[in-house]
PLY file of the C-alpha trace (Angstrom):
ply
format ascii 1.0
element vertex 406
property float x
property float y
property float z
element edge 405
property int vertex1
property int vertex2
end_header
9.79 5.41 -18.99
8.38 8.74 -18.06
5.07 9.27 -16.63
2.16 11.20 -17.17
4.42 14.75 -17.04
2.86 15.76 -20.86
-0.44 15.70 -18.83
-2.36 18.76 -18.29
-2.56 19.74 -14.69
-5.18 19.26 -12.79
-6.65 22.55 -11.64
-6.85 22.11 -8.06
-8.81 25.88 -6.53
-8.91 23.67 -3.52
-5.56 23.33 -2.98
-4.43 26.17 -0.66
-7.50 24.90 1.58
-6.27 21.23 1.84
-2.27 22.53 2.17
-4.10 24.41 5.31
-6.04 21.51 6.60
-2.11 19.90 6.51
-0.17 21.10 9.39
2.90 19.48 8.23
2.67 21.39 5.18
4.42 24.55 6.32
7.00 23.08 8.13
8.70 20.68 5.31
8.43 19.74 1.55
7.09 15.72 2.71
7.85 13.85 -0.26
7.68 10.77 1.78
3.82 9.56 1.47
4.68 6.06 0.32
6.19 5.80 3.68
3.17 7.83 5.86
1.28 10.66 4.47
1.27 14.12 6.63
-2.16 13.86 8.59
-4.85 16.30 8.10
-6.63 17.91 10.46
-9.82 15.94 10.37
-8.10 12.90 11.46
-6.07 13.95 13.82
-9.55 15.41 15.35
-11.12 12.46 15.51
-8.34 10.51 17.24
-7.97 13.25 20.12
-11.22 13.59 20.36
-11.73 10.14 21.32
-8.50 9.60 23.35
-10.01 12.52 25.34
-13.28 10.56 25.76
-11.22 7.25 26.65
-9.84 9.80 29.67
-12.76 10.68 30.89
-15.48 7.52 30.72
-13.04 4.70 30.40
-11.75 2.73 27.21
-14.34 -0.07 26.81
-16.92 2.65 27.20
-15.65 5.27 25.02
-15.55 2.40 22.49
-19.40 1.14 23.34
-20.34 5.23 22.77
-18.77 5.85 19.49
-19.58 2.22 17.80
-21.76 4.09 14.93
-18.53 5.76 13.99
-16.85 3.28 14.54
-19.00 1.02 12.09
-18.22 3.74 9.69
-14.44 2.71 8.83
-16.20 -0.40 7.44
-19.10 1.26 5.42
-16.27 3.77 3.89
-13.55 1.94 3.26
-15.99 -0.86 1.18
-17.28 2.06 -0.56
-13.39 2.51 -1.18
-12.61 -0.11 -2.72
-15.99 -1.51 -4.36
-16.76 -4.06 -1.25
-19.24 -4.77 1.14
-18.17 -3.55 4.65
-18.47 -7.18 5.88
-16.07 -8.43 3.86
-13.34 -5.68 5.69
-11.32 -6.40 8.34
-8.93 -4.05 10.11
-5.17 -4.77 11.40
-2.48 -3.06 12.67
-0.47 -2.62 9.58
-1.08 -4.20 5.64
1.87 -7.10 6.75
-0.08 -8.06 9.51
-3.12 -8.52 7.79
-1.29 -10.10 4.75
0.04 -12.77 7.11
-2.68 -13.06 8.83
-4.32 -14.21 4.96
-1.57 -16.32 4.42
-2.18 -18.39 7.26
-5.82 -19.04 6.47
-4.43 -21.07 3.37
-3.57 -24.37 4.33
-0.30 -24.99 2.31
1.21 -28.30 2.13
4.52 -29.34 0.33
4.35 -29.09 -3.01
1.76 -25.85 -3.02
3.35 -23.34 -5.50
2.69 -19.74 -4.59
3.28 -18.21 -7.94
4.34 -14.36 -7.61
6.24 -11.68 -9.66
9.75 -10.14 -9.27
8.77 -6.86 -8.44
6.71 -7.77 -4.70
7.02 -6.16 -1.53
10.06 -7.77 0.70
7.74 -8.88 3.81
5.66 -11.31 1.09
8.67 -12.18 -0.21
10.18 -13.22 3.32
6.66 -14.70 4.14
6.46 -17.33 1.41
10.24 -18.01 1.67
8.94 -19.19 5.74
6.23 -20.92 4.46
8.91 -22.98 2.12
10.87 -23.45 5.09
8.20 -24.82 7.23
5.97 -26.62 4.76
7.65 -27.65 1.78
5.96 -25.11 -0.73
7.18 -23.56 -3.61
7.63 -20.39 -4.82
7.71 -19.54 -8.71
8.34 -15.86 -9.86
6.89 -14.71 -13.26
9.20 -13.01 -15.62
9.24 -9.33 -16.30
8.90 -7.69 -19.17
11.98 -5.85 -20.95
10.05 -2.90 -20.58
9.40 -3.28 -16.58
6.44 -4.97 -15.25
5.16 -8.74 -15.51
4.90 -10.64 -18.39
0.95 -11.10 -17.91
0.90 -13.82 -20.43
3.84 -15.74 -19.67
1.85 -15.55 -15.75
-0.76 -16.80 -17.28
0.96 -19.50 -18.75
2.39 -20.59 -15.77
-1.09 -20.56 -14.00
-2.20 -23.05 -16.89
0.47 -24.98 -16.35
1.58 -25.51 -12.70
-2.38 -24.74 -11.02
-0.74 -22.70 -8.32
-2.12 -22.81 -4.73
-1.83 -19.25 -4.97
-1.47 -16.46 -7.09
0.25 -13.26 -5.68
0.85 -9.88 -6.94
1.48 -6.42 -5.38
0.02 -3.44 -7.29
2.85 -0.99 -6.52
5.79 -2.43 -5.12
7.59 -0.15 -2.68
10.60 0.36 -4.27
9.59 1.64 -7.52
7.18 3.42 -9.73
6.36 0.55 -11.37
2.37 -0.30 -11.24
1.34 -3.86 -11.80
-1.79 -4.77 -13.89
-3.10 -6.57 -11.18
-6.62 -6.77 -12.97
-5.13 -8.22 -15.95
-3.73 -11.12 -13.71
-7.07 -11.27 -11.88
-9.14 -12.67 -15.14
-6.85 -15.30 -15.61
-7.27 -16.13 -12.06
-11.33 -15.99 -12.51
-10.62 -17.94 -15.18
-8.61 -20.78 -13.82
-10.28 -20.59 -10.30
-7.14 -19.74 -8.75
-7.00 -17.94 -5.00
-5.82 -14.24 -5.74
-4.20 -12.27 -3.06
-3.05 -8.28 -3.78
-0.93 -5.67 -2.07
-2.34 -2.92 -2.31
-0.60 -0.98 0.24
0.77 1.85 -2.08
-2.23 2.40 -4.23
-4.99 2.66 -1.85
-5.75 6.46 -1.76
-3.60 7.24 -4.51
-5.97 5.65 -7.16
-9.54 4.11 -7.28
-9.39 0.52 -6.28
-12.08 -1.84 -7.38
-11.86 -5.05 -6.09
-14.60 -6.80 -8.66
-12.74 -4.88 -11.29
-9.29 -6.58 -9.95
-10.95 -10.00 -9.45
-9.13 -10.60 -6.18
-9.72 -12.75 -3.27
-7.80 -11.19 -0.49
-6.40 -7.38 -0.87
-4.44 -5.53 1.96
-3.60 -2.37 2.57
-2.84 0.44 5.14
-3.89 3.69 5.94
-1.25 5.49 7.11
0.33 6.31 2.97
-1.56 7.77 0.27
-4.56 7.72 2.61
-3.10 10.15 5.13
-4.19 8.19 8.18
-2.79 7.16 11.22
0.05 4.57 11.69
-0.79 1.59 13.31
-3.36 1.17 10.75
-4.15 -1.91 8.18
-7.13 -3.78 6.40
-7.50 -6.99 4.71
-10.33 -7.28 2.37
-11.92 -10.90 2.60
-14.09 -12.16 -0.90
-17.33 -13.65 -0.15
-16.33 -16.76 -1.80
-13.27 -17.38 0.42
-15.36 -16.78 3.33
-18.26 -18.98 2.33
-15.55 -21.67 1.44
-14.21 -21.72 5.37
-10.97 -19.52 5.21
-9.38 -18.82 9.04
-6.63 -17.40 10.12
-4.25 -19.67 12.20
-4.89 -18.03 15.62
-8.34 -16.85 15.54
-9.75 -15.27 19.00
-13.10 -15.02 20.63
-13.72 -11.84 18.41
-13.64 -13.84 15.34
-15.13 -17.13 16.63
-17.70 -18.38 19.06
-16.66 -20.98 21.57
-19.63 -23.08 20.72
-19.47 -25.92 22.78
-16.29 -26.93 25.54
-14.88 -28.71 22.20
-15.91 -26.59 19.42
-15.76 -23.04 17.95
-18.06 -21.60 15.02
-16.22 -18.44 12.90
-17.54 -15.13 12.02
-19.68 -15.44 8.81
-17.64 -11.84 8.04
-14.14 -10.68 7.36
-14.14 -9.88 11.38
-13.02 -13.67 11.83
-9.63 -11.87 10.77
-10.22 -9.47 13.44
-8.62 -9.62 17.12
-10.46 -9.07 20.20
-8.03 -5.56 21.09
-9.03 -2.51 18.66
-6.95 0.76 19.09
-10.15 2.44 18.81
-8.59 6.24 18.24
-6.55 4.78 15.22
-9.76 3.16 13.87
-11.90 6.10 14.18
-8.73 8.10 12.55
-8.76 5.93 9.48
-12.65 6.28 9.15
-11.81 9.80 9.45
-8.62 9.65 6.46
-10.97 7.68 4.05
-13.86 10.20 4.51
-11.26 12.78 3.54
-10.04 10.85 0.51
-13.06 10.00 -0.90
-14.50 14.13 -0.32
-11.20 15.28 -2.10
-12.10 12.38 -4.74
-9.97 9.69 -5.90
-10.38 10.24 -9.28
-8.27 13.57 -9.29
-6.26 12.50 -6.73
-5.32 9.46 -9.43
-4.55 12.49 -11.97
-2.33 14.77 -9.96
-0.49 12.83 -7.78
1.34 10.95 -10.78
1.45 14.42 -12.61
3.47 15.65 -9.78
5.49 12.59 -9.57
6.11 12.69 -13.40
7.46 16.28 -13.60
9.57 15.70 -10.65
11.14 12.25 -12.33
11.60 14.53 -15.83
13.20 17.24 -13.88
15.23 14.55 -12.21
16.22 12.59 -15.40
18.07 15.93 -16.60
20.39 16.14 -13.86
24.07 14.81 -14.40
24.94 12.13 -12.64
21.44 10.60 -11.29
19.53 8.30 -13.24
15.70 7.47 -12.69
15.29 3.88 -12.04
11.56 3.62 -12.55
10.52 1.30 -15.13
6.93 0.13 -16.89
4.33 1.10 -18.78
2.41 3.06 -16.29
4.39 4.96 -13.40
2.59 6.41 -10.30
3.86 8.51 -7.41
6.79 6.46 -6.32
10.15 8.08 -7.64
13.32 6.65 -7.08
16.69 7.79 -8.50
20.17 6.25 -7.78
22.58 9.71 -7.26
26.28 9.20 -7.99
29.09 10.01 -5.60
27.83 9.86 -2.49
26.70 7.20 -0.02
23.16 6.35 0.86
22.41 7.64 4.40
24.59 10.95 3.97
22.74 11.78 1.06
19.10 11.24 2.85
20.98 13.13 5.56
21.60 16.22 2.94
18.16 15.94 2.18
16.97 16.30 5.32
19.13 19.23 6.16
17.18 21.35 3.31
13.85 20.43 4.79
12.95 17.71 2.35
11.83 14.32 3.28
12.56 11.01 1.54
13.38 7.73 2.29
15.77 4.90 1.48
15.54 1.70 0.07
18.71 -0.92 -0.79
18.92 -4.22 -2.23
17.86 -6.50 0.65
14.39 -5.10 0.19
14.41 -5.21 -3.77
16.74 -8.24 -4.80
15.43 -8.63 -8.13
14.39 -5.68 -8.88
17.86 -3.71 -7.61
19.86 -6.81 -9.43
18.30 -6.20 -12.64
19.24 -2.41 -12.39
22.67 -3.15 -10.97
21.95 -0.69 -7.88
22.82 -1.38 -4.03
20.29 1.77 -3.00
18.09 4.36 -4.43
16.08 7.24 -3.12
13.10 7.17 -3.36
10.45 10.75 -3.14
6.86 10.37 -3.34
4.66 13.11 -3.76
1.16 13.73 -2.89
-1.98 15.23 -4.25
-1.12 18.48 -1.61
2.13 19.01 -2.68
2.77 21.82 -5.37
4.97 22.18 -8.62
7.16 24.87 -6.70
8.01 21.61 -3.90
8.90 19.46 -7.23
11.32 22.29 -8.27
12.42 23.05 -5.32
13.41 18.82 -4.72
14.66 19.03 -8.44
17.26 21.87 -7.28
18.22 20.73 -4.14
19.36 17.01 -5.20
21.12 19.22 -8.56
23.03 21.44 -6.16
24.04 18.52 -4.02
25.26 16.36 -6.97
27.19 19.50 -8.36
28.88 19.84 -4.88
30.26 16.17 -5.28
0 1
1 2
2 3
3 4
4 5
5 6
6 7
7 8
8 9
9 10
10 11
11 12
12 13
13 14
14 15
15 16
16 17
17 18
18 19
19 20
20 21
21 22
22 23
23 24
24 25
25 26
26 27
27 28
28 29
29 30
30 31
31 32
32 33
33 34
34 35
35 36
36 37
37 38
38 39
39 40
40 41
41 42
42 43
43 44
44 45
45 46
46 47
47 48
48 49
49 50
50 51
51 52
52 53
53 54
54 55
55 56
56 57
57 58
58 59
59 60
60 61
61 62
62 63
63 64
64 65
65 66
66 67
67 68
68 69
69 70
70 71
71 72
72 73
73 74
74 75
75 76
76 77
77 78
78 79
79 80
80 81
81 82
82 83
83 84
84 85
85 86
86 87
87 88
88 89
89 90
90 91
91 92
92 93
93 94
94 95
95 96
96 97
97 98
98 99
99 100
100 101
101 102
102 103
103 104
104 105
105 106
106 107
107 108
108 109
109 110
110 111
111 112
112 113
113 114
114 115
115 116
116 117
117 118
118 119
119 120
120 121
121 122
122 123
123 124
124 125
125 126
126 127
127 128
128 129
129 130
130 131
131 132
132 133
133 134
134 135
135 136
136 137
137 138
138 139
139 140
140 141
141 142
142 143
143 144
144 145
145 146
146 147
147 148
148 149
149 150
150 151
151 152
152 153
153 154
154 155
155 156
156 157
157 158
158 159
159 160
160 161
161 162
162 163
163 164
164 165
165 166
166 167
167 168
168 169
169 170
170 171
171 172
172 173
173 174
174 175
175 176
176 177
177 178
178 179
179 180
180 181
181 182
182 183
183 184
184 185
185 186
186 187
187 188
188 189
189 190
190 191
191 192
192 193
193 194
194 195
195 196
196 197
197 198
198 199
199 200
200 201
201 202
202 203
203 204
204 205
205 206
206 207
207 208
208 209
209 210
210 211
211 212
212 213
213 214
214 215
215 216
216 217
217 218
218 219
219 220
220 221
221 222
222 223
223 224
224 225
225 226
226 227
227 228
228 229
229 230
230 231
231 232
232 233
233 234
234 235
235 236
236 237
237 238
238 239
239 240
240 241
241 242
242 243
243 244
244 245
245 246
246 247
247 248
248 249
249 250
250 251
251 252
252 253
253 254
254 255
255 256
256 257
257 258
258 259
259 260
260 261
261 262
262 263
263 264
264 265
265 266
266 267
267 268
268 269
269 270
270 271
271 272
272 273
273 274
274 275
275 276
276 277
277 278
278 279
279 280
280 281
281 282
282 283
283 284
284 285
285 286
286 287
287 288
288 289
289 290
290 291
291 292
292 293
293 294
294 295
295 296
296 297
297 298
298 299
299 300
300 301
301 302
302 303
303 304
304 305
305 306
306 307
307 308
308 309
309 310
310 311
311 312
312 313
313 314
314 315
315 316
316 317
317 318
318 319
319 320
320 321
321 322
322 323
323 324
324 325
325 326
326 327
327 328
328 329
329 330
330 331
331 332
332 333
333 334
334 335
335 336
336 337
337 338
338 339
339 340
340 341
341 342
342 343
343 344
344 345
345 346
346 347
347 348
348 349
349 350
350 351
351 352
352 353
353 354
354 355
355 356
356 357
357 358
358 359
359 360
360 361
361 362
362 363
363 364
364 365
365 366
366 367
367 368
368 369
369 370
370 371
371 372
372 373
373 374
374 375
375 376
376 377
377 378
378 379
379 380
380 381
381 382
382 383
383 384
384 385
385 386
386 387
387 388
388 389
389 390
390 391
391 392
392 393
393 394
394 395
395 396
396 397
397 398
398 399
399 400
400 401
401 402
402 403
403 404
404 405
């Protein structure tokens, strides 16, 4: 299904300004943000700025100095996503912080965790460990035979089977494909049912509301569509699941008070997620990416970045010999295309060679989604909001002439 290409573009006077706040902008065509977004100079600022502080006064006081901007990743990225900065938690990456949710659910055998086919490998992998080690289930809801998940037949199988856990991510990262992830949520409100998201591909490249997606736990990163650092997660924490006890596994003296010599009391915030050791440069850069994303404003940033990514997957779709593999009723910025005639890491190598970044991903990351489509790999190129219609030409031409020369 094509995406969002008929759109009118977004008239973007600003754009030549952020392309020169990008560094990495004049040195390749980065269609790779669903892997890490090119940095601008803001963040990067903020993270030498305080290494160089580190150097001179010493980590733990560098850290006690800058706590007000520190405080600020929190009071930003709530205003993000439609929280309350006590209910945000940072990590080093959205897998962390999604196991570290996981493991505040005390599963026992029998506890279905009840998902869709298009999720991102590492949850997948996750709940297949928890089956190994505690006896739960795992149900997948079906898809629809236009791409996507069949909300109602979810629903149905929330009605029926009252799963310990209902699991969706909002754009898996192998594919175009996003999930209605609010739709799912009011069946959850409905039913009472503990809602966790993945939202590591959508943060910064739409506006996320977490009351509008009725979730109980949400991760995400900041090093994609946010342009942040790497290193770099979050797990927002509902004030329901942290009024009704939820711990991680392994909690440390950040997130807990050693109470008496045989007890411990938890946070009353999301920072019982938190760890004691902060990499306080990558915190302050992320406070530094969302301030960025939220002054070039999500709401056009939700209307170019799929307008780029739908004239590069029409431009694609006309080429001989590749076929577009994204599927579902709404498409964002992920593009992936299986090219035939040549082999997965030579072509990526090709790519490379011409200045273009992409990335790879095969069938052990995507098993249902890359059985259903009968493909072993795709690429996959993922524009961003500073990226420009002559880069999606330019891409178009470059995987044409290297399909003609096979």
């Amino acid at each position: 299904m094509k995406a969002q290409s008929s759109a009118t573009a977004p008239n973007w006077e600003s754009l030549p300004a952020l392309r020169a706040d990008t560094p990495g902008a004049g040195n390749v065509i980065h269609f790779n943000n669903a892997g890490c977004g090119l940095l601008p100079r803001p963040v990067l600022q903020a993270m030498h700025d305080h290494l160089d502080l580190e150097a001179q006064i010493g980590g733990y006081e560098a850290s006690a100095a800058r706590s007000v901007q520190v405080r600020e990743f929190y009071t930003g990225l709530a205003a993000l996503i439609g929280a309350g900065p006590d209910n945000i938690a940072f990590s080093g990456s959205a897998t962390h912080a999604y196991a570290t949710a996981l493991s505040a659910i005390p599963f026992g055998p029998g506890d279905i965790i009840l998902t869709t086919r298009n999720d991102f490998v590492s949850n997948q992998i996750a709940f297949l460990s928890l089956r190994r080690r505690f006896g739960v289930e795992i149900m997948h809801a079906p898809d629809l035979p236009t791409g996507g998940v069949d909300v109602e037949a979810m629903a149905r199988l929330m009605k029926e089977h009252r799963p310990r856990l209902v699991a969706a991510t909002h754009i898996p990262t192998n594919s175009g494909l996003v999930q209605p992830v609010a739709e799912i949520g009011r069946h959850c409100r409905e039913l009472d049912l503990l809602y966790l998201v993945d939202a590591c591909q959508s943060v910064g490249q739409y506006p996320i509301d977490v009351e509008e997606i009725g979730c109980d736990l949400l991760t995400g990163t900041c090093r994609k569509f946010l342009r942040g650092p790497r290193g770099s997660g979050f797990l927002f924490v509902s004030d329901r699941v942290l009024r009704a006890g939820y711990e991680p596994l392994f909690i440390d003296m950040h997130g807990a008070d050693w109470s008496a010599a045989g007890e411990y009391r938890p946070s009353e915030t999301a920072s019982r997620f938190e760890e004691w050791e902060f990499p306080y440069a990558t915190v302050l850069g992320c406070a530094a990416a969302v301030r960025y994303a939220r002054g070039v404003g999500l709401e056009l940033i939700s209307r170019r970045t799929p307008y780029l990514a739908g004239l590069l997957r029409d431009g694609l779709d006309e080429l001989s010999g590749v076929r577009a593999l994204d599927q579902g009723e709404q498409l964002g910025a992920l593009v992936t295309i299986e090219v035939e005639g040549w082999e997965a890491v030579e072509f990526k190598a090709a790519m490379d060679a011409r200045g273009i970044n992409s990335a790879l991903s095969y069938r052990r990351l995507a098993q249902f989604d890359f059985g259903d489509k009968d493909v072993d790999w795709c690429l996959r190129l993922s524009p961003h909001y500073y990226n420009t219609e002559d880069e999606v030409a330019r891409v178009v031409a470059a995987v044409a002439d290297l399909r003609a020369g096979r």
